[in-house]
mmCIF file of the N, C-alpha and C atoms, coordinates in Angstrom:
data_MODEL
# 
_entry.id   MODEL 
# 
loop_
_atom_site.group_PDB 
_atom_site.id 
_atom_site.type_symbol 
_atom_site.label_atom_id 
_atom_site.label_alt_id 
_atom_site.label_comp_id 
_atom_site.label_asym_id 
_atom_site.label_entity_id 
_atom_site.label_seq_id 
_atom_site.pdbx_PDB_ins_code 
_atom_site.Cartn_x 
_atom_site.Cartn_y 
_atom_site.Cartn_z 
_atom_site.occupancy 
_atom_site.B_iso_or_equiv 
_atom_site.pdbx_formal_charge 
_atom_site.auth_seq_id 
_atom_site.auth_comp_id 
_atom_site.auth_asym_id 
_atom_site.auth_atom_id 
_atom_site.pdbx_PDB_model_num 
ATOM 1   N N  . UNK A 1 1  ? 4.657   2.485   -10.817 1.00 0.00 ? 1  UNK A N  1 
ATOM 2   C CA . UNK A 1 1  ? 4.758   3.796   -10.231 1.00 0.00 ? 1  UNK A CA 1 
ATOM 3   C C  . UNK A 1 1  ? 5.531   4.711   -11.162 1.00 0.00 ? 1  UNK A C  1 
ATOM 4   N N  . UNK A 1 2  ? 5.004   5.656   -11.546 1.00 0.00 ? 2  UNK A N  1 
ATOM 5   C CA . UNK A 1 2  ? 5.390   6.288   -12.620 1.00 0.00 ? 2  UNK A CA 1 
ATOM 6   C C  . UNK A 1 2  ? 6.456   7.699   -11.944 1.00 0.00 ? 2  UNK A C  1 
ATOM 7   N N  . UNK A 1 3  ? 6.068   7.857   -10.881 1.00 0.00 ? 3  UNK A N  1 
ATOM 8   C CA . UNK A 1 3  ? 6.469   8.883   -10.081 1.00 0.00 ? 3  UNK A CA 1 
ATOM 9   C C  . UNK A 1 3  ? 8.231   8.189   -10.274 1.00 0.00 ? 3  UNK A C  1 
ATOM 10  N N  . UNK A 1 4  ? 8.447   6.856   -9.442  1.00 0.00 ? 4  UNK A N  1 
ATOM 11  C CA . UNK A 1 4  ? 9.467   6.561   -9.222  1.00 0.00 ? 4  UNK A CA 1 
ATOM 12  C C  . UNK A 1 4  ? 9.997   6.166   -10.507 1.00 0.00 ? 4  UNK A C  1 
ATOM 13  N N  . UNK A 1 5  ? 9.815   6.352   -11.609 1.00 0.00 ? 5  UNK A N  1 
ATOM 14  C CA . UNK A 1 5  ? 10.820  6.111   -12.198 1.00 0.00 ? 5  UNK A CA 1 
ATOM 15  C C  . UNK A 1 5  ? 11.519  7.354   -13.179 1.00 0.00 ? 5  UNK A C  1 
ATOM 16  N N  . UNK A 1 6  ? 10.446  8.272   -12.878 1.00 0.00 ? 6  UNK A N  1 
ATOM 17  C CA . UNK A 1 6  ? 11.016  9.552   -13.414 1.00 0.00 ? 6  UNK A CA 1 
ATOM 18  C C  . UNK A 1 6  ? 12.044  10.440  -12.124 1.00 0.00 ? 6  UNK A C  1 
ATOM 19  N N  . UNK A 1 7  ? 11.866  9.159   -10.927 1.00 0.00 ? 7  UNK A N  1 
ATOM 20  C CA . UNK A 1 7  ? 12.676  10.150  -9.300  1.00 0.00 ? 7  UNK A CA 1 
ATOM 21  C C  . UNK A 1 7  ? 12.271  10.423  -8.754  1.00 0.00 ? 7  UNK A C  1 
ATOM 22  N N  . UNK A 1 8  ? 11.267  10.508  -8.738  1.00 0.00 ? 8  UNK A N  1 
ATOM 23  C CA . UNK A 1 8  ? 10.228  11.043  -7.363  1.00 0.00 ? 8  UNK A CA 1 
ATOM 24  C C  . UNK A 1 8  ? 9.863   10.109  -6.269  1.00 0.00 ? 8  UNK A C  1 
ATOM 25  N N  . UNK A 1 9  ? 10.507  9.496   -5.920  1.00 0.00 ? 9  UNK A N  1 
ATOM 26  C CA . UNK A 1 9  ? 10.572  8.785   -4.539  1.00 0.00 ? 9  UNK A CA 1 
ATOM 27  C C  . UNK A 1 9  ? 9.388   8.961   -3.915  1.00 0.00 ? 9  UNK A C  1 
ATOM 28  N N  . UNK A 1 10 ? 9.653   10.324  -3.105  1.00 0.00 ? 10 UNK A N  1 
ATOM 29  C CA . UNK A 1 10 ? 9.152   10.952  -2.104  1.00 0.00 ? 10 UNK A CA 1 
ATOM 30  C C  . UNK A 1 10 ? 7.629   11.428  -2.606  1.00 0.00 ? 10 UNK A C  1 
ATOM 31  N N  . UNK A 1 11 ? 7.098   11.303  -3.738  1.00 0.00 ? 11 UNK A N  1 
ATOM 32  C CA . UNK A 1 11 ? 5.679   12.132  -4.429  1.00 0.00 ? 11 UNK A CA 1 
ATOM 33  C C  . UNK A 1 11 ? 4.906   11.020  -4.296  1.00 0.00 ? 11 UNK A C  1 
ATOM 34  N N  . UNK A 1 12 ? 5.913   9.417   -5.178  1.00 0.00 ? 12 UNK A N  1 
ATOM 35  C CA . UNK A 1 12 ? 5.574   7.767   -5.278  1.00 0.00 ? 12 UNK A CA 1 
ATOM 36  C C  . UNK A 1 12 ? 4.944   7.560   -3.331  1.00 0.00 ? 12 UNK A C  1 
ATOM 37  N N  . UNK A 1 13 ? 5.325   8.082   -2.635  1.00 0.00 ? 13 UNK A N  1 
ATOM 38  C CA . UNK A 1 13 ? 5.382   7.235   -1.488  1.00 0.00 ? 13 UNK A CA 1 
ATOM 39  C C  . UNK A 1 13 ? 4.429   7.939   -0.802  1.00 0.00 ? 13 UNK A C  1 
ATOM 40  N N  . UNK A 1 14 ? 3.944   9.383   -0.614  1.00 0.00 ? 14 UNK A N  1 
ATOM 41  C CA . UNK A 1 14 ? 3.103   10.247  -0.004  1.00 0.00 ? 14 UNK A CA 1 
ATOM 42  C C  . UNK A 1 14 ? 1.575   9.487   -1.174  1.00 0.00 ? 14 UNK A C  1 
ATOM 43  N N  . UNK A 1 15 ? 1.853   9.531   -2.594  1.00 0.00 ? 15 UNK A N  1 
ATOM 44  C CA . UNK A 1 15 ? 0.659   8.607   -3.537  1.00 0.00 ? 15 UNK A CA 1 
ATOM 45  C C  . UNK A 1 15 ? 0.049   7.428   -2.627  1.00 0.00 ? 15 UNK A C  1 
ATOM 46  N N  . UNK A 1 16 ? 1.311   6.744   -2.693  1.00 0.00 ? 16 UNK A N  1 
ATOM 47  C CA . UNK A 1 16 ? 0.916   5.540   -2.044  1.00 0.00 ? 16 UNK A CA 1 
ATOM 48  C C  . UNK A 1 16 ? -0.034  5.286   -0.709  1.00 0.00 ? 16 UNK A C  1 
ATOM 49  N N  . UNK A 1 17 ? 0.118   6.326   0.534   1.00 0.00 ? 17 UNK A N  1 
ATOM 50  C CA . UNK A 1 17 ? 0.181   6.229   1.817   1.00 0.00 ? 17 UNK A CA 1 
ATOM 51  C C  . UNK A 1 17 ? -1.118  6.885   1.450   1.00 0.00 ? 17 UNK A C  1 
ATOM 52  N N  . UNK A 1 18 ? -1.597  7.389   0.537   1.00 0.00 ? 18 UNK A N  1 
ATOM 53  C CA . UNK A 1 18 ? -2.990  8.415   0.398   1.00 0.00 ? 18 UNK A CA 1 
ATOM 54  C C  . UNK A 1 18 ? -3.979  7.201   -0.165  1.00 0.00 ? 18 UNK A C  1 
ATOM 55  N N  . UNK A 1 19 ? -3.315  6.776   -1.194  1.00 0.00 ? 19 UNK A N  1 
ATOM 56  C CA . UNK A 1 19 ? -4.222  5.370   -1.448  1.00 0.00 ? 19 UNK A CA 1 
ATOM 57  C C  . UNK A 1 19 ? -4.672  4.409   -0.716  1.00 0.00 ? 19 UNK A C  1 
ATOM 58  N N  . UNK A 1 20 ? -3.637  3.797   -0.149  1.00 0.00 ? 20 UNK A N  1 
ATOM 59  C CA . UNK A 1 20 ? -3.311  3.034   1.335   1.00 0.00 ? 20 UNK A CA 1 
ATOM 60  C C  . UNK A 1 20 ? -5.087  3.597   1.928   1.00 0.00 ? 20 UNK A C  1 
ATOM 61  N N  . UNK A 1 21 ? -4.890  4.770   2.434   1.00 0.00 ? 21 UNK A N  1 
ATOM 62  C CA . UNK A 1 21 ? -5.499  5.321   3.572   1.00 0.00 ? 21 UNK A CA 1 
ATOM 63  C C  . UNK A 1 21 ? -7.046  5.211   2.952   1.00 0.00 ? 21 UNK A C  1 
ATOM 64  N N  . UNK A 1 22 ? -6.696  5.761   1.908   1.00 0.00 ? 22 UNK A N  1 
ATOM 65  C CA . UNK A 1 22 ? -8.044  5.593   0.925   1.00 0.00 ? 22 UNK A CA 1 
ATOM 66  C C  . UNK A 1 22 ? -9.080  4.341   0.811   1.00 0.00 ? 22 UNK A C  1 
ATOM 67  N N  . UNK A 1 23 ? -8.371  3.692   0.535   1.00 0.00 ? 23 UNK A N  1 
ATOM 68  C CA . UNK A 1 23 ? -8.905  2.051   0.828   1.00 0.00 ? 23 UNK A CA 1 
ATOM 69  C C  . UNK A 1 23 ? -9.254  1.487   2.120   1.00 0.00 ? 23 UNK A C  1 
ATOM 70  N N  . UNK A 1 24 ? -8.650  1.744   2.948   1.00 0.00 ? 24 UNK A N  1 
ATOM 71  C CA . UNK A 1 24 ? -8.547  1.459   4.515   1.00 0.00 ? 24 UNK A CA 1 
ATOM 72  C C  . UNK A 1 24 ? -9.840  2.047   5.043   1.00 0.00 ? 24 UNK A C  1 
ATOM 73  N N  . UNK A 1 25 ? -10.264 3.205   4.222   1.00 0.00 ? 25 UNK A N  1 
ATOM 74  C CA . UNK A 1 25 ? -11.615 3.988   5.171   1.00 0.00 ? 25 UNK A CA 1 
ATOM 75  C C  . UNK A 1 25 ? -12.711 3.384   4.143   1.00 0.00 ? 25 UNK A C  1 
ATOM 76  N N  . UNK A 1 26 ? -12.427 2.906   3.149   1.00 0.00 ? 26 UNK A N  1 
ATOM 77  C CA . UNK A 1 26 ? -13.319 1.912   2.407   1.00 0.00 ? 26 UNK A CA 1 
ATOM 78  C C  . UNK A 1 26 ? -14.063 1.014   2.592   1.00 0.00 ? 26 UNK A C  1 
ATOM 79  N N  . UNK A 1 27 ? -13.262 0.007   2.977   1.00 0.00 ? 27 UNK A N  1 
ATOM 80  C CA . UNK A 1 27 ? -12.887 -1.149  3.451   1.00 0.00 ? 27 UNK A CA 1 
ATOM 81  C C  . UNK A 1 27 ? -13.556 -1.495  4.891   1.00 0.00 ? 27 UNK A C  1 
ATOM 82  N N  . UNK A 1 28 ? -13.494 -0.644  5.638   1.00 0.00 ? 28 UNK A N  1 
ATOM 83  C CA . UNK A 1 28 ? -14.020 -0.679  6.922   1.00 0.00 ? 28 UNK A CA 1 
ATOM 84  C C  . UNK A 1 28 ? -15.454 -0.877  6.750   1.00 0.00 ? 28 UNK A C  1 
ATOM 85  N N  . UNK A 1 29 ? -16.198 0.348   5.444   1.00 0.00 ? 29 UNK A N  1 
ATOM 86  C CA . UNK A 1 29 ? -17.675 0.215   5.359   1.00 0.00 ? 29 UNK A CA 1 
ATOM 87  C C  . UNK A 1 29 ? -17.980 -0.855  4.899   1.00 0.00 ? 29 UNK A C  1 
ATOM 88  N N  . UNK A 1 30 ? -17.025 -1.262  3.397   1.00 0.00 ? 30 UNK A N  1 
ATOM 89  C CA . UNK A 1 30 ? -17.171 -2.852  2.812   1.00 0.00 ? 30 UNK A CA 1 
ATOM 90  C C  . UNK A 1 30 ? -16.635 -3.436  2.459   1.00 0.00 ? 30 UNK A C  1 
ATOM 91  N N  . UNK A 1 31 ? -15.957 -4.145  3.427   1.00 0.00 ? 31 UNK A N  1 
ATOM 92  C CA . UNK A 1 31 ? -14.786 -5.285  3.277   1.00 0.00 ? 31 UNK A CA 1 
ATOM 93  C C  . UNK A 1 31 ? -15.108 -5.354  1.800   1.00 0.00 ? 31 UNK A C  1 
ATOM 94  N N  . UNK A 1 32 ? -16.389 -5.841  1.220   1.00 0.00 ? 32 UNK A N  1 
ATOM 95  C CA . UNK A 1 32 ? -16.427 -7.369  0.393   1.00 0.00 ? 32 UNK A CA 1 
ATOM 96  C C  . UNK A 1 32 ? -15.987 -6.732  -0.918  1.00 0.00 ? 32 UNK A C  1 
ATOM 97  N N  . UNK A 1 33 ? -16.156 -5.010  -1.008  1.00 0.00 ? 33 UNK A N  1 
ATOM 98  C CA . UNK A 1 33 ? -15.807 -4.072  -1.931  1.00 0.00 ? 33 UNK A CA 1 
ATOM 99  C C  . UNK A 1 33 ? -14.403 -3.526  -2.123  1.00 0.00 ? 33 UNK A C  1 
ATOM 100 N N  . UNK A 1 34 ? -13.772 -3.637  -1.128  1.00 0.00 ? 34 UNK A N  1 
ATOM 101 C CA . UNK A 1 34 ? -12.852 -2.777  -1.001  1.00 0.00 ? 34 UNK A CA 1 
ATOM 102 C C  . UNK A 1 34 ? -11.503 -3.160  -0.363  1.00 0.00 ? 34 UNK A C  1 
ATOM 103 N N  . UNK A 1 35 ? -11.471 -4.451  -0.261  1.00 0.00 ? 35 UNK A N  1 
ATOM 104 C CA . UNK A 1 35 ? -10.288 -5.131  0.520   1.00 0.00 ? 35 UNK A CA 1 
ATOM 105 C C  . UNK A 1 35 ? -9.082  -5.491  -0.322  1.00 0.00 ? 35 UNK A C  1 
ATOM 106 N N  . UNK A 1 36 ? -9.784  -6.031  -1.271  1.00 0.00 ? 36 UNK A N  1 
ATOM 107 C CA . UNK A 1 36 ? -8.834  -6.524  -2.472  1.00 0.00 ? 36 UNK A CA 1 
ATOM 108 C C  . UNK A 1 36 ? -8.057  -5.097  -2.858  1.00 0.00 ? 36 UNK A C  1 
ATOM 109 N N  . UNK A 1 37 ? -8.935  -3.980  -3.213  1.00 0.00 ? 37 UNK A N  1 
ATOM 110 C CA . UNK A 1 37 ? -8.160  -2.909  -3.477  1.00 0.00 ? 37 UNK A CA 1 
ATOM 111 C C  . UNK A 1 37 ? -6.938  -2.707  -2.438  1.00 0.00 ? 37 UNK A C  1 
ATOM 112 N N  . UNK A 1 38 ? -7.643  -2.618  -0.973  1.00 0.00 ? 38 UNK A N  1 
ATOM 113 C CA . UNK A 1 38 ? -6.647  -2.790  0.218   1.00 0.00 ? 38 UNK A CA 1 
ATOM 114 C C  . UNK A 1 38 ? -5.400  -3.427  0.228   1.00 0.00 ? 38 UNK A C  1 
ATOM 115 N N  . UNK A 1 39 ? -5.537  -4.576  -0.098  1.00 0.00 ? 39 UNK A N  1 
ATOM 116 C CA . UNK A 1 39 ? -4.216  -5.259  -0.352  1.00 0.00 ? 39 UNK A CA 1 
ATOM 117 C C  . UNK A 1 39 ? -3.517  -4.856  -1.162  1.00 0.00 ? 39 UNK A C  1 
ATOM 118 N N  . UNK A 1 40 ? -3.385  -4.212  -2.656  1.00 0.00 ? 40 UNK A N  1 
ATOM 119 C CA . UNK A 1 40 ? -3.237  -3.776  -3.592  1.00 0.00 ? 40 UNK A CA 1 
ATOM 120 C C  . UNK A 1 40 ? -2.381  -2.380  -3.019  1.00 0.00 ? 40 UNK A C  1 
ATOM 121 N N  . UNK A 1 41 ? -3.186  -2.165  -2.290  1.00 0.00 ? 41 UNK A N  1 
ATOM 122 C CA . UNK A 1 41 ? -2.532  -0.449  -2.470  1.00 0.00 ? 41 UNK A CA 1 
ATOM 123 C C  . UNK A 1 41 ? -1.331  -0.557  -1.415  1.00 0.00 ? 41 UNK A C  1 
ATOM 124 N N  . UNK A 1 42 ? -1.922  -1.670  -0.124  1.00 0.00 ? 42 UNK A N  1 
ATOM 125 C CA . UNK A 1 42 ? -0.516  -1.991  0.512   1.00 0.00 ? 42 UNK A CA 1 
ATOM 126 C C  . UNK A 1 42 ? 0.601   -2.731  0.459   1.00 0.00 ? 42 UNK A C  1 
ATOM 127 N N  . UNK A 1 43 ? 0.612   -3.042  -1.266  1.00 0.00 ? 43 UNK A N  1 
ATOM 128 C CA . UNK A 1 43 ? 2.217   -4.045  -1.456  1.00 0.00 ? 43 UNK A CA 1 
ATOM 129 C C  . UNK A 1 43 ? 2.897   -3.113  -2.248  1.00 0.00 ? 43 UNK A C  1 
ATOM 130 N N  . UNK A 1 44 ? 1.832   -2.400  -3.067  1.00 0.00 ? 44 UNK A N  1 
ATOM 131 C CA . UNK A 1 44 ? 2.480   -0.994  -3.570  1.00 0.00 ? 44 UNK A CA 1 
ATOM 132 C C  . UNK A 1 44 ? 3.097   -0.209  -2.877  1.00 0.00 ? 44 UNK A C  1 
ATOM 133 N N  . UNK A 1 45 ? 2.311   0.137   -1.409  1.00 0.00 ? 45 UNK A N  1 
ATOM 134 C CA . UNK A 1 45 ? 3.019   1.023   -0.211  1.00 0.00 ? 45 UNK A CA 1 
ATOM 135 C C  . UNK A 1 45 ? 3.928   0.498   -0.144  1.00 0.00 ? 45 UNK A C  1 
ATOM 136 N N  . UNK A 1 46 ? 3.940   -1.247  0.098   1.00 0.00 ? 46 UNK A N  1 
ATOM 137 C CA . UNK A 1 46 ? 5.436   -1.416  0.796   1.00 0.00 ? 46 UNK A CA 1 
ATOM 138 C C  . UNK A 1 46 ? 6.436   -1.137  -0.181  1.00 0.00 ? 46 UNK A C  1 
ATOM 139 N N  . UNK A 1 47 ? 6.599   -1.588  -1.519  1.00 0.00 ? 47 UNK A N  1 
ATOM 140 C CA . UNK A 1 47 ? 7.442   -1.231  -2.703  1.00 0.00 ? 47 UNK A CA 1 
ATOM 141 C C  . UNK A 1 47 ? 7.652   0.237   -2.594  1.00 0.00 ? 47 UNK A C  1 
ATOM 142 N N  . UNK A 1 48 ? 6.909   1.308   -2.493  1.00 0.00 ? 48 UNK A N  1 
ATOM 143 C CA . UNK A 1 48 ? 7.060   2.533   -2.429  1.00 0.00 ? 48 UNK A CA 1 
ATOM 144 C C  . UNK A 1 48 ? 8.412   2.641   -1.033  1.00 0.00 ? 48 UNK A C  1 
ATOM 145 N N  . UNK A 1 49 ? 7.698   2.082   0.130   1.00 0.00 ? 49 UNK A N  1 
ATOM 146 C CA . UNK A 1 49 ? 8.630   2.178   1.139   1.00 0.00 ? 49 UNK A CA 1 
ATOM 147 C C  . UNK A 1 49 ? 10.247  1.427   1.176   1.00 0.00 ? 49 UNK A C  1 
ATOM 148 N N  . UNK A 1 50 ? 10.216  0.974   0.744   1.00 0.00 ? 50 UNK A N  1 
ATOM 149 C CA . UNK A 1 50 ? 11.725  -0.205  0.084   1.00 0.00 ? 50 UNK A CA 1 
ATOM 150 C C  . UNK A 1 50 ? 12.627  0.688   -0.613  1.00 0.00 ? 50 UNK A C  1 
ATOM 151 N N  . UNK A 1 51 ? 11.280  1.580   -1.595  1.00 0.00 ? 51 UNK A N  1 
ATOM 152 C CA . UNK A 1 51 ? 12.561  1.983   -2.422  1.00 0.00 ? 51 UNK A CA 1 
ATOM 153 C C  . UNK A 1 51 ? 13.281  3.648   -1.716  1.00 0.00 ? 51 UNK A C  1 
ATOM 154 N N  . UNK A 1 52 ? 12.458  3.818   -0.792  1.00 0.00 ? 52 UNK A N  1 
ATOM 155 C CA . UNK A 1 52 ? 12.820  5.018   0.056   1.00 0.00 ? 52 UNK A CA 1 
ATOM 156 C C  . UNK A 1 52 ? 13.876  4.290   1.091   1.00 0.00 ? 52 UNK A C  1 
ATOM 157 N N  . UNK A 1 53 ? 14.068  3.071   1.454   1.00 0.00 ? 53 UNK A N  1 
ATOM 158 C CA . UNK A 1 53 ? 15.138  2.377   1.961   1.00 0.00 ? 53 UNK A CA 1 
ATOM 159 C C  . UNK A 1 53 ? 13.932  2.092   3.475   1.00 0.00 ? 53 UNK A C  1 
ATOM 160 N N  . UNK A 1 54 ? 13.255  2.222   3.897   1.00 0.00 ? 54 UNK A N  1 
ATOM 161 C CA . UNK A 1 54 ? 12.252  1.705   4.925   1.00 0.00 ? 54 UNK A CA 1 
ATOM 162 C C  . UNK A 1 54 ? 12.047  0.271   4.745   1.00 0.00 ? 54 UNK A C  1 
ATOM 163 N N  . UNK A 1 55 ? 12.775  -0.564  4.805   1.00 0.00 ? 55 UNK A N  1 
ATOM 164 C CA . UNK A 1 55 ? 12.418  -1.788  4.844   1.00 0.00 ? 55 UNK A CA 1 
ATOM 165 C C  . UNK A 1 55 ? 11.224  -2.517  5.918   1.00 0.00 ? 55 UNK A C  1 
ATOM 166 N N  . UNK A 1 56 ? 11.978  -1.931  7.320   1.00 0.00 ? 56 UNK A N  1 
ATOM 167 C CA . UNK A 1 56 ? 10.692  -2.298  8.428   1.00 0.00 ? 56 UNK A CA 1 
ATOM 168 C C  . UNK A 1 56 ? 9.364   -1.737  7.756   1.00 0.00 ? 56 UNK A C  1 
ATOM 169 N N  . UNK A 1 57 ? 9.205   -0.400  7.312   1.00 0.00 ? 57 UNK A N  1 
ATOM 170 C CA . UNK A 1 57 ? 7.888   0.014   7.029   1.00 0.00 ? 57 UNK A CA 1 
ATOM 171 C C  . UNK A 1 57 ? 7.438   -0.837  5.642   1.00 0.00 ? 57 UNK A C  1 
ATOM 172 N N  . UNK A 1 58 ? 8.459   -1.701  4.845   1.00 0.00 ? 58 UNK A N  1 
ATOM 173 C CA . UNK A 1 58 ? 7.974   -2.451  3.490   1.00 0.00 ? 58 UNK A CA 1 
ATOM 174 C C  . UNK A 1 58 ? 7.279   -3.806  4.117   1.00 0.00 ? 58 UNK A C  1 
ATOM 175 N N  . UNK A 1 59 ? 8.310   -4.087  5.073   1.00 0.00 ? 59 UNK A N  1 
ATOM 176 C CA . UNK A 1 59 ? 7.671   -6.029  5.427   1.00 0.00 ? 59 UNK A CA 1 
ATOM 177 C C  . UNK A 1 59 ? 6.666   -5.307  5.871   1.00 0.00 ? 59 UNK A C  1 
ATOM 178 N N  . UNK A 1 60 ? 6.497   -4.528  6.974   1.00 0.00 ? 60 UNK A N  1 
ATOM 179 C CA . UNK A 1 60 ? 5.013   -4.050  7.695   1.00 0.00 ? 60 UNK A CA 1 
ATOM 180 C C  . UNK A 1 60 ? 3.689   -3.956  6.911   1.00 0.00 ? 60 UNK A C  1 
ATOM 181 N N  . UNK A 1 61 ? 3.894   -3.446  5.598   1.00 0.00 ? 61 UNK A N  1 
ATOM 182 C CA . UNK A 1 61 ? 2.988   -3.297  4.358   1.00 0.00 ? 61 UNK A CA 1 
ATOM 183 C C  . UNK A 1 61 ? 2.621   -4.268  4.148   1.00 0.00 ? 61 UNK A C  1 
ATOM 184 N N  . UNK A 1 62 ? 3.406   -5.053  3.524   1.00 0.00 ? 62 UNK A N  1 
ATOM 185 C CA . UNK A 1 62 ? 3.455   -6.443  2.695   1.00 0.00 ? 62 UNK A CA 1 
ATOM 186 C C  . UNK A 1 62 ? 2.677   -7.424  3.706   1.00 0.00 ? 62 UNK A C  1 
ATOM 187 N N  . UNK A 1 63 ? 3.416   -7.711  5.309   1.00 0.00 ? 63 UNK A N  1 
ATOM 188 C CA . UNK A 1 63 ? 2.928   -8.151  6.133   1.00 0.00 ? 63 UNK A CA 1 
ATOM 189 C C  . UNK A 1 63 ? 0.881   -8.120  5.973   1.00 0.00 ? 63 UNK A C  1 
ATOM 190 N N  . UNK A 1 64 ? 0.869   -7.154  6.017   1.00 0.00 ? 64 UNK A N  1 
ATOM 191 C CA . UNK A 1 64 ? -0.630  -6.690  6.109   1.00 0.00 ? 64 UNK A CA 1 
ATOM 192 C C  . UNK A 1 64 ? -1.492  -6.972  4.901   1.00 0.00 ? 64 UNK A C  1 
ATOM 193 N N  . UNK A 1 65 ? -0.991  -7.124  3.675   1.00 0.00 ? 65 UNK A N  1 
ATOM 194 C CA . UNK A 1 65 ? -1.347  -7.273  2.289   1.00 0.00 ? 65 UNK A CA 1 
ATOM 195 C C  . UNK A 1 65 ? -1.580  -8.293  2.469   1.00 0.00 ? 65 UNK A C  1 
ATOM 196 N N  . UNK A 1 66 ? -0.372  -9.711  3.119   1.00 0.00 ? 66 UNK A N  1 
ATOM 197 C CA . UNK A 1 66 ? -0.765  -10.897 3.269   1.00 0.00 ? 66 UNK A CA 1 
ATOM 198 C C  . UNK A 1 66 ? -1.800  -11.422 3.867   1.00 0.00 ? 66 UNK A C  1 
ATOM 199 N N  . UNK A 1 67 ? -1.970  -10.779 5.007   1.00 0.00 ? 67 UNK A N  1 
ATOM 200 C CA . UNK A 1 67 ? -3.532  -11.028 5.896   1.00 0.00 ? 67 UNK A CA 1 
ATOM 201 C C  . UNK A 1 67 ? -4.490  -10.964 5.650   1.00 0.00 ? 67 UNK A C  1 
ATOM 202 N N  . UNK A 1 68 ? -4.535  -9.241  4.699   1.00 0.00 ? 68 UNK A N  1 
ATOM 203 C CA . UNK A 1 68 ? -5.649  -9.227  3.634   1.00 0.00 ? 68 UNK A CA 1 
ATOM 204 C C  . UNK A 1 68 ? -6.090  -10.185 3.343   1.00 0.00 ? 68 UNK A C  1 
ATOM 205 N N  . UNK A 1 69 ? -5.297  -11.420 2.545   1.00 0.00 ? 69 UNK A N  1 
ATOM 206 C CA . UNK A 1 69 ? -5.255  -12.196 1.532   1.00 0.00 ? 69 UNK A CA 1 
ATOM 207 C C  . UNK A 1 69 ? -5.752  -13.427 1.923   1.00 0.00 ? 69 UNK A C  1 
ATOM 208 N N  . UNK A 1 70 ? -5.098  -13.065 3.297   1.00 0.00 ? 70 UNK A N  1 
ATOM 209 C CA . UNK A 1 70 ? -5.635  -14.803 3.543   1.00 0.00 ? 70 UNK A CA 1 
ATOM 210 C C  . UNK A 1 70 ? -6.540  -15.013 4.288   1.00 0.00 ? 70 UNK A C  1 
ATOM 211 N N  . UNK A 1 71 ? -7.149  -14.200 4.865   1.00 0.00 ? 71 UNK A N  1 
ATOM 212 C CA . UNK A 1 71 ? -8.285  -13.731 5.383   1.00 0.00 ? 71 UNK A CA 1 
ATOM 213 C C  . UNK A 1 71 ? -9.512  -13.881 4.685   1.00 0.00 ? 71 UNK A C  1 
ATOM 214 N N  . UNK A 1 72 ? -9.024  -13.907 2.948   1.00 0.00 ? 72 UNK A N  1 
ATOM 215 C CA . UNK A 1 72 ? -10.245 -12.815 2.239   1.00 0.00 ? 72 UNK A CA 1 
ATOM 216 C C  . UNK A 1 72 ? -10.666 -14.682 1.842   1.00 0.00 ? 72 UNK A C  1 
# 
């Protein structure tokens, strides 16, 4: 995340939640295309959210990345 390391927290984390969302409406049409990205964009979210101090909203991410995963 390039955002966060120049400080931008808050730019890193609105990125993230757009990607997130991005994938998520993907994903719905084709899992078999677009899930892996899914997971991807939600361990990033959660890292994004961690470093904004949201921990509940990081495991929640991560949580979900895992399911992805083991699901897939």
């Amino acid at each position: 995340m390039v955002r966060c390391a120049v400080g931008d927290r808050d730019g890193a984390l609105k990125a993230t939640r757009e990607a997130a969302d991005t994938y998520r409406k993907l994903s719905a049409t084709r899992p078999d295309a677009f899930l892996s990205d899914l997971a991807l964009s939600l361990n990033n979210l959660g890292n994004a959210l961690s470093d904004v101090g949201d921990r509940a909203g990081a495991l929640a991410a991560a949580r979900e990345a895992v399911d992805i995963r083991q699901g897939s």
